[in-house]
C-alpha positions in Angstrom: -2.7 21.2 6.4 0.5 20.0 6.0 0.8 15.9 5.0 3.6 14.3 6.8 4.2 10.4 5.8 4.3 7.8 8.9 7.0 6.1 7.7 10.5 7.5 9.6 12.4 8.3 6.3 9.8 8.9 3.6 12.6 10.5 1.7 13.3 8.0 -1.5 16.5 5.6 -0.5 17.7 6.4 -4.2 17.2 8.6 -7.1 16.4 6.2 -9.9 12.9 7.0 -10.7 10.6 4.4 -12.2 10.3 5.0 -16.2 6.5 4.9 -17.1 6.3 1.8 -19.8 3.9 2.7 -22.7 2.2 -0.9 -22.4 0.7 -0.4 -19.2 -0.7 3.0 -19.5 1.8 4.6 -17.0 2.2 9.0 -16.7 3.2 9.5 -13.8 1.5 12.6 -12.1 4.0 14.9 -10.5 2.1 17.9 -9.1 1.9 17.5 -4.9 -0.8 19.6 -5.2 -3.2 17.4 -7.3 -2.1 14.2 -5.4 -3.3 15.6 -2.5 -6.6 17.0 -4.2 -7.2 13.4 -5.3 -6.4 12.0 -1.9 -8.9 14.4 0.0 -11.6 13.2 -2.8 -12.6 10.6 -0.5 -15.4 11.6 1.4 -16.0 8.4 3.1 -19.4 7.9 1.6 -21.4 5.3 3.9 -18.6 5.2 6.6 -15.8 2.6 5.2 -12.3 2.6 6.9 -10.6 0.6 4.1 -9.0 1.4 0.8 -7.3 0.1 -2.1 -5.1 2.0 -4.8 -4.4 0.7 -8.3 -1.5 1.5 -10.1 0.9 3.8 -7.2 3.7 3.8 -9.3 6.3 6.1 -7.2 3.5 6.7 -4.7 3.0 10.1 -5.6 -0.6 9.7 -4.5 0.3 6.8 -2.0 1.9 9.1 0.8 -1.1 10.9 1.3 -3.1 7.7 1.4 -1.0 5.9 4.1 -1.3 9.2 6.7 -5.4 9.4 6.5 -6.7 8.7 9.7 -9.9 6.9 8.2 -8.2 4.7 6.6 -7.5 1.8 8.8 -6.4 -0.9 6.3 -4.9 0.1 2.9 -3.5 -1.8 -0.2 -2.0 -1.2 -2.9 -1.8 -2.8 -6.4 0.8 -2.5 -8.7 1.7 -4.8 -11.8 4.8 -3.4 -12.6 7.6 -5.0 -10.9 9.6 -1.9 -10.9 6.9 0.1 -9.3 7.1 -2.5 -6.8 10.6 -3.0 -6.0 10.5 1.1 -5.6 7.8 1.0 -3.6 9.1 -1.4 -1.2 12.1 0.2 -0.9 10.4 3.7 -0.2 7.6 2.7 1.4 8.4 -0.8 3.9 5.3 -0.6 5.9 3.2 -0.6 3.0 1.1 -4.0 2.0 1.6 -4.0 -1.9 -0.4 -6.8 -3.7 1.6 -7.0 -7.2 -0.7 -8.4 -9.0 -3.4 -7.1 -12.2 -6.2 -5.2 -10.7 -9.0 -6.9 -13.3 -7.6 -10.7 -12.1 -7.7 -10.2 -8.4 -10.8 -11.7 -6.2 -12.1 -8.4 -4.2 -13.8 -10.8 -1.7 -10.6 -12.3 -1.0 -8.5 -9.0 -0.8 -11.2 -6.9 1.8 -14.0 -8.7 3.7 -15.8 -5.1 4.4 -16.8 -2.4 2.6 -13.3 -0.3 0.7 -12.8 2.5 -1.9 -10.9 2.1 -5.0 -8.6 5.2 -5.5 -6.2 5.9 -8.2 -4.2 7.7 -11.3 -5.5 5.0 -13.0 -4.0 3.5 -16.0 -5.7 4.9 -19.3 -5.7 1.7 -21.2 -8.0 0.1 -18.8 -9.8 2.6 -17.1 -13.3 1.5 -18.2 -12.2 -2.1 -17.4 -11.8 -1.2 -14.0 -15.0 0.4 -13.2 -17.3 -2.4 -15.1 -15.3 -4.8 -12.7 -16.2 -2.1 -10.0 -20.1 -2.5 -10.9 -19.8 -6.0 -10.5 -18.6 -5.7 -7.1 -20.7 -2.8 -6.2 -22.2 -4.1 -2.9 -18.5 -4.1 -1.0 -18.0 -0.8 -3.2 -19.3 2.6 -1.6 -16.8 4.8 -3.3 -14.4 5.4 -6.3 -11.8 8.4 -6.9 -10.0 8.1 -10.1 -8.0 10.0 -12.5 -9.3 9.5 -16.8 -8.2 10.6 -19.9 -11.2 13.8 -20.1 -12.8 12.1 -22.4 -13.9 9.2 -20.5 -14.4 11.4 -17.6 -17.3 13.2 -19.4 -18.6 10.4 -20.6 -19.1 8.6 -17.4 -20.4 11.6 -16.0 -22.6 12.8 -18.7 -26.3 13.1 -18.1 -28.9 12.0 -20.3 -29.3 14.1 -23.5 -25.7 15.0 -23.5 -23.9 13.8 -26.9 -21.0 12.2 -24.6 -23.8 10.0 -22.5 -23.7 6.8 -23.7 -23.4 2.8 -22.3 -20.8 3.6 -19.5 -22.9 6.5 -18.4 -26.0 4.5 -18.3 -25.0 1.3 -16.5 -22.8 3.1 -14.1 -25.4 5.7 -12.7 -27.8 3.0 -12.0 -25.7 2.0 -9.4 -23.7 5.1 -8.2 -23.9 9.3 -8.0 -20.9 10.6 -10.4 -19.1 14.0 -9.8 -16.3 15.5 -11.9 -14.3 16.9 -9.8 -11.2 19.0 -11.6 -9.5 18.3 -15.1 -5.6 18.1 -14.6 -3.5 19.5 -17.5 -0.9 16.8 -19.5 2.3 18.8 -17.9 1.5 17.4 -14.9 2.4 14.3 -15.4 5.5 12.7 -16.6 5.6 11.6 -20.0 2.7 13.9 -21.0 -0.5 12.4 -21.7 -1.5 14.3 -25.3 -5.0 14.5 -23.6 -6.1 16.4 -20.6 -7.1 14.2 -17.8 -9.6 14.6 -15.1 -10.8 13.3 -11.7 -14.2 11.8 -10.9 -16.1 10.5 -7.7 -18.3 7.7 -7.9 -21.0 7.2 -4.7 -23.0 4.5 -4.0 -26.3 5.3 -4.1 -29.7 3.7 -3.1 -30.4 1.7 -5.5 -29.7 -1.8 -4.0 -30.5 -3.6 -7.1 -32.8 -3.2 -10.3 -36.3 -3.8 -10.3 -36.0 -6.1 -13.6 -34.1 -8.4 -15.4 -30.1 -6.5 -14.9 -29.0 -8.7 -18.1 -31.6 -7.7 -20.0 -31.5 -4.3 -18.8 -27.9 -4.4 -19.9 -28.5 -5.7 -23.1 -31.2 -3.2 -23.9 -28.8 -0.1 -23.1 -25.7 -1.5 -25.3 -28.0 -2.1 -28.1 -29.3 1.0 -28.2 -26.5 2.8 -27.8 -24.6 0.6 -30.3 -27.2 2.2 -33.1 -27.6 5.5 -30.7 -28.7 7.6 -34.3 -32.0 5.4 -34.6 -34.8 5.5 -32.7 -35.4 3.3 -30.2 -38.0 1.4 -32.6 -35.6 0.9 -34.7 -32.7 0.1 -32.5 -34.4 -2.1 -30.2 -36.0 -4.3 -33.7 -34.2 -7.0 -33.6 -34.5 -7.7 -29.9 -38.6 -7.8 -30.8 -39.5 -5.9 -27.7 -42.1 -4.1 -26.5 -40.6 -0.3 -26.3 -43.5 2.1 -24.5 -45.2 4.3 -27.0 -43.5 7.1 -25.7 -40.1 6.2 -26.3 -40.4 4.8 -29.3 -39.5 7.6 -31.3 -36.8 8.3 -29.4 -32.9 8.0 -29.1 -31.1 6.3 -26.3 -29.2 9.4 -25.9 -32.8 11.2 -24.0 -33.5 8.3 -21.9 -32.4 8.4 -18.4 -31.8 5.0 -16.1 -35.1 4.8 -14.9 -36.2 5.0 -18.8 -34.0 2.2 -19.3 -34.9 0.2 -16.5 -39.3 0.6 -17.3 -38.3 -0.7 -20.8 -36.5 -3.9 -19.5 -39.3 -4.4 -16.5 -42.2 -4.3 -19.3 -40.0 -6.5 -21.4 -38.9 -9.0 -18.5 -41.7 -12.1 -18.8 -41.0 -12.4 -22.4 -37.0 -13.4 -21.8 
């Protein structure tokens, strides 16, 4: 299917592209072809009709975005100010909040249910799904672009060596696919590690059946000392571990583990 923008001119008004500043985390992906890939990621899990987009820079993934029939309201937020100015001359019909993604008040920027969708910026990546979890409820879906690494690791399941905090606290409250890993010369400057694309879908779980701080505190602390056993690891909280997990390492446990540790645990916070 061929993508055609709505805008009348989606041709760029000039040639100066944006350079990508090292402080914000900016490669700029180049490939069409992987724009659109991460564009059609969005399945539409649980029936939304709005979107947001973090970090559009030249709106390489944008034009896709803007043409999608679901999507009935989209935004876009950019911090740079020369991403913006681009964008507004390139793209006029397009609502662009210029602003930090991990400051801005999701309840006042949708009042329904929207996806988050971006090549997001590597230096806060993680940043932005944590402040995902914590609006999880107007949150159905996520497509994002990470550094490999991070994709794994969010994606990992338990008794891999890359599953760890992010993995844990994240699949309690969403299904994670990794979609396709995107080679550095796709993007311009070069990342000097490969990067790939994840989906993150809301699942059933409507909220936990314990304490979630404890439950949180439970999974970074034993992570934080992931080569002990959770007897050891879990010491200095003085819990009450299961005798079947005791000799464990957080690395085996799954959520629901995690979760039957903080329930037993939750009249003696």
């Amino acid at each position: 299917m061929k993508y055609e923008s709505k805008y009348n001119d989606p041709t760029p008004k000039h040639n100066d592209a944006v350079r990508a500043k090292k402080h914000l985390g900016q490669h700029f992906l180049k490939d069409e072809n992987i724009s659109k890939a991460i564009a059609d990621g969005l399945v539409f899990h649980q029936g939304y009709n709005s979107a947001i987009e973090i970090g559009p820079g030249m709106g390489v993934l944008t034009k896709y975005l803007v043409v999608n029939s679901n999507i009935k309201n989209f935004k876009v937020v950019e911090i740079d100010r020369d991403s913006v100015a681009y964008l507004k001359t390139n793209y006029p019909a397009l609502e662009i909040i210029e602003a930090d993604f991990l400051q801005l008040n999701l309840n006042e920027i949708f009042d329904q249910p929207f996806a988050v969708i971006g090549n997001f910026p590597y230096n806060i990546s993680t940043e932005i799904l944590f402040k995902v979890l914590e609006n999880r409820d107007k949150v159905p879906e996520v497509v994002g672009m990470f550094q490999k690494e991070v994709a794994e690791r969010i994606a990992a399941p338990p008794g891999s060596k890359t599953y760890g905090i992010t993995s844990v606290l994240l699949q309690a409250f969403y299904d994670i696919e990794y979609l396709f890993t995107v080679e550095p010369h796709v993007f311009n400057p070069p990342p000097k590690v490969k990067s790939a694309v994840i989906r993150l879908k809301r699942n059933a779980r409507e909220k936990l059946s314990c304490d979630e701080a404890l439950f949180f505190k439970i999974v970074k602390t034993a992570f934080n000392q992931r080569r002990k056993t959770l007897h050891n690891a879990l010491k200095s909280m003085n819990l009450n571990v299961p005798e079947e997990f005791k000799s464990l390492r957080a690395e085996v446990l799954s959520v629901e583990d995690f979760i039957r540790i903080a329930t037993t645990n939750q009249n003696s916070i």
